[in-house]
C-alpha positions, 0 to 999 in steps of 0.5 A, a space after each residue: 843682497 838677500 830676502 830682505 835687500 830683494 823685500 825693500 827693493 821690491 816695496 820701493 820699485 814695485 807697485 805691489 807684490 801680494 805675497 812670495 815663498 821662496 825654496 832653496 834646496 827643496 825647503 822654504 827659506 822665505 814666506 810671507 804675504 802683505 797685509 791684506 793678503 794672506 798665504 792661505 788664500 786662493 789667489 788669481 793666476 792669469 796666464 799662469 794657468 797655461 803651465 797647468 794646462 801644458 801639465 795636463 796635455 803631458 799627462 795626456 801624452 803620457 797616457 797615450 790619448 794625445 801626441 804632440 805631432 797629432 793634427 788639431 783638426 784630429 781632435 776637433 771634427 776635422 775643423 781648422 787648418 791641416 798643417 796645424 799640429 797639438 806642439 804648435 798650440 803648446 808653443 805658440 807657433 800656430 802660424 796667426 799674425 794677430 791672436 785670434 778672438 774668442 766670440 760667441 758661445 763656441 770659443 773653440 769654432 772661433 780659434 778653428 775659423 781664425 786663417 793660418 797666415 805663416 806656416 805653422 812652426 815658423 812663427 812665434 806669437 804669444 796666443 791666449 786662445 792656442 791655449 784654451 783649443 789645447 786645453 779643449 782637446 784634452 777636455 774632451 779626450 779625457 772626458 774631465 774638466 781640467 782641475 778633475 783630470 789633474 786633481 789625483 795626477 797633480 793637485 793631490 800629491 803636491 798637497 793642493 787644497 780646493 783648485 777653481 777654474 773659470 769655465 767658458 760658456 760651454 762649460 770648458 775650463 779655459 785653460 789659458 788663464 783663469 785658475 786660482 792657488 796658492 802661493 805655496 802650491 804654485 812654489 810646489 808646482 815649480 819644485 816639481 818642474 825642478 826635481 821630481 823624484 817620485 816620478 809624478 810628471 810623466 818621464 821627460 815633460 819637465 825637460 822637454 815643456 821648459 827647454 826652448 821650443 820657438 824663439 820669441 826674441 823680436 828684436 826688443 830689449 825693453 823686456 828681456 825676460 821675454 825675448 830668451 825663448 819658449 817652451 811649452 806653456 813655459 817662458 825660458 829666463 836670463 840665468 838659465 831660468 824658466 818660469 810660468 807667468 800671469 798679468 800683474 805679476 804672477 810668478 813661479 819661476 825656477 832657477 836650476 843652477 841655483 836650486 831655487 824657486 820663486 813664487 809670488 803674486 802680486 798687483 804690478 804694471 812693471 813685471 820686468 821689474 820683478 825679475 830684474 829685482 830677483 836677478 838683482 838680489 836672489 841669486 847669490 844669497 838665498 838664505 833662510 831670513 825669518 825676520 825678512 817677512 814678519 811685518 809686511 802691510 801694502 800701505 793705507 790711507 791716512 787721514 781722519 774719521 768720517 766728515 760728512 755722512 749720508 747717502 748721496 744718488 747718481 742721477 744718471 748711472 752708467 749701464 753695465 754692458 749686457 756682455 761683460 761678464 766680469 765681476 764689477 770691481 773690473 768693470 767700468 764703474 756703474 755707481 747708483 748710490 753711495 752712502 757715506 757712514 763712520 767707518 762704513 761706507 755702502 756702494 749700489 751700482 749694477 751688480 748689487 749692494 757693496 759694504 766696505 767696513 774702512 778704518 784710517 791707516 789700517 786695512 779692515 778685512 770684509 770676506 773677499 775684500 779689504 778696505 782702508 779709508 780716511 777724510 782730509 778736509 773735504 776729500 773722503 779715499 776709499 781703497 779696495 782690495 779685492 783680495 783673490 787677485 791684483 785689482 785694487 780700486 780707489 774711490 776720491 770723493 770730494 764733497 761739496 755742500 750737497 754734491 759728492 764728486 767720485 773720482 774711481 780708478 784701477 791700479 792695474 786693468 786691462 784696459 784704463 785704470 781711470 774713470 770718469 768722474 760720477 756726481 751724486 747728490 744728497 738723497 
């Protein structure tokens, strides 16, 4: 077992991994990212974020501007319930039955209103807005968004480069999800969690933000990787292991025994999958492999050049919902317009004007975005990669004399991955 055994396997089981680096040791001993993707370009963390997060509220501790055992309501004008402790919002004990919403402009008045229904500490439940109240006390005590708080006591001595946090409507950043790095960053994040002999973490917040502080194990066994405990922010692993995680298959995991850490990215459904394969193939034979990442291509659409042109209407486009405020390639499709050109092809909807220059069998890169389309017969496939995340749409267009029938879909979401079915006819 090795790089390359964990490489094929991952391509064969896996819907996509985006990119990896492994360290062993403290030296890379694999890197590599599929075409489209690239190394060097900020990728979309999801709830990887929360070990950042959890990073930040350490520094605060350390800097005596927080305690873990400090009341919320403390730090938040008495609002929430008393029994509700900083260390329960970093281990995700905060006592709710089901994870509270964030509505509205004041996300953090939503998370204080939400009822406590089990004591704080005796329940366990994976909370996404506990997060984001962590990261608004530390915003607020620090007077600093987060990337600006970490940027000289993280970012800058691990070698970061430009770190891009989503902010909420009140100008926080959200703390639960929403940063974007590097594949080599998040790998020199988990280094860091691993050994850390110039003292940049506050002394003691590795040991005590990865050991396990709540049992999470529900019973399940269809998800081993998340039923072996939590820390703060952070997942505990089979093997001893400990990881950060974001959806689709944000990884940086640590192996201490072994000396390791796995970083990866990746657009998958099958998380669990991930693991089982690095379990699988990593740990005994982590060994340097240059050739193992030398050729690696997500797959492209074959088939033929353009076999119908022009530009086609939808008579009737969906709206965009007024409150969705997601970038349109993770929306509901609201196609108005698509023109059909060799080797172009130019979508209007709701958000604007999107060009996708496409070539048959290979991926054309187009700034944030990749393309790869072909013809076969009278079905025309477009795919999308949206290449500072996971997401990846495909547009099926079957043409039909005057009539062009689109066919879009996801292949990861949270939500569906298919759509309905948008006509269009020839303008």
């Amino acid at each position: 077992m090795s790089v390359r055994s964990f490489i094929a396997a991952a391509e064969r089981d896996v819907d996509a991994l985006h990119s990896l680096v492994f360290r062993r040791g403290g030296e890379v001993v694999a890197e590599g990212a599929w075409h489209p993707y690239t190394l060097d370009r900020p990728h979309r963390l999801f709830s990887l974020s929360k070990s950042f997060t959890s990073t930040a509220a350490g520094f605060a501790v350390a800097e005596g501007l927080l305690s873990v055992d400090d009341p919320v309501a403390a730090h938040c004008d008495g609002r929430g319930d008393p029994r509700l402790l900083v260390r329960h919002l970093l281990s995700m004990t905060t006592g709710h039955v089901i994870e509270p919403q964030l509505a509205g402009r004041d996300w953090l008045t939503s998370f204080l209103d939400t009822p406590v229904e089990k004591e704080p500490g005796t329940h366990w439940l994976y909370n996404t807005p506990a997060t984001y109240t962590l990261g608004a006390i530390v915003q607020r005590l620090t007077g600093q968004r987060l990337v600006d708080y970490l940027r000289p006591r993280l970012f800058d001595p691990l070698g970061f480069g430009p770190v891009t946090w989503e902010q909420c409507p009140e100008g926080r950043d959200v703390a639960g999800w929403g940063m974007f790095a590097r594949t080599h960053e998040i790998a020199r994040f988990g280094q860091l969690y691993l050994h850390d002999p110039d003292g940049i973490l506050p002394p003691g917040w590795a040991a005590e933000a990865t050991r396990t502080q709540a049992d999470n194990d529900d019973g399940g066994g269809d998800l081993p990787d998340w039923n072996q405990g939590y820390g703060f922010q952070f997942w505990r692993c089979r093997h001893n292991a400990f990881r950060g995680d974001g959806a689709f298959g944000q990884f940086c995991v640590v192996i201490p025994d072994r000396d390791v850490v796995l970083a990866m990215t990746a657009g998958t459904t099958d998380m669990q999958r991930v693991l089982d394969l690095a379990w699988e193939h990593l740990l005994d034979d982590l060994a340097p492999d240059p050739d193992a990442t030398a050729r690696l291509v997500l797959p492209a659409v074959p088939g033929g050049p353009s076999a119908v042109e022009g530009r086609f209407v939808v008579a009737a486009p969906r709206q965009a919902h007024p409150s969705d405020w997601r970038p349109s390639h993770e929306r509901v499709p609201t196609i108005r317009a698509v023109t059909l050109a060799p080797g172009r092809v130019v979508f209007e909807d709701a958000a604007g004007t999107q060009e996708h220059p496409y070539e048959p069998g290979a991926w054309v890169p187009n700034g944030a975005t990749a393309a790869t389309g072909a013809w076969e017969g009278n079905v025309f496939t477009l795919r999308v990669a949206y290449v500072d995340g996971p997401f990846i749409r495909t547009y099926r267009c079957e043409a039909d004399g005057d009539e062009l029938v689109i066919h879009p879909s996801d292949n990861v979401s949270f939500g569906p991955t298919g759509y309905p079915a948008v006509r269009a006819t020839r303008a």
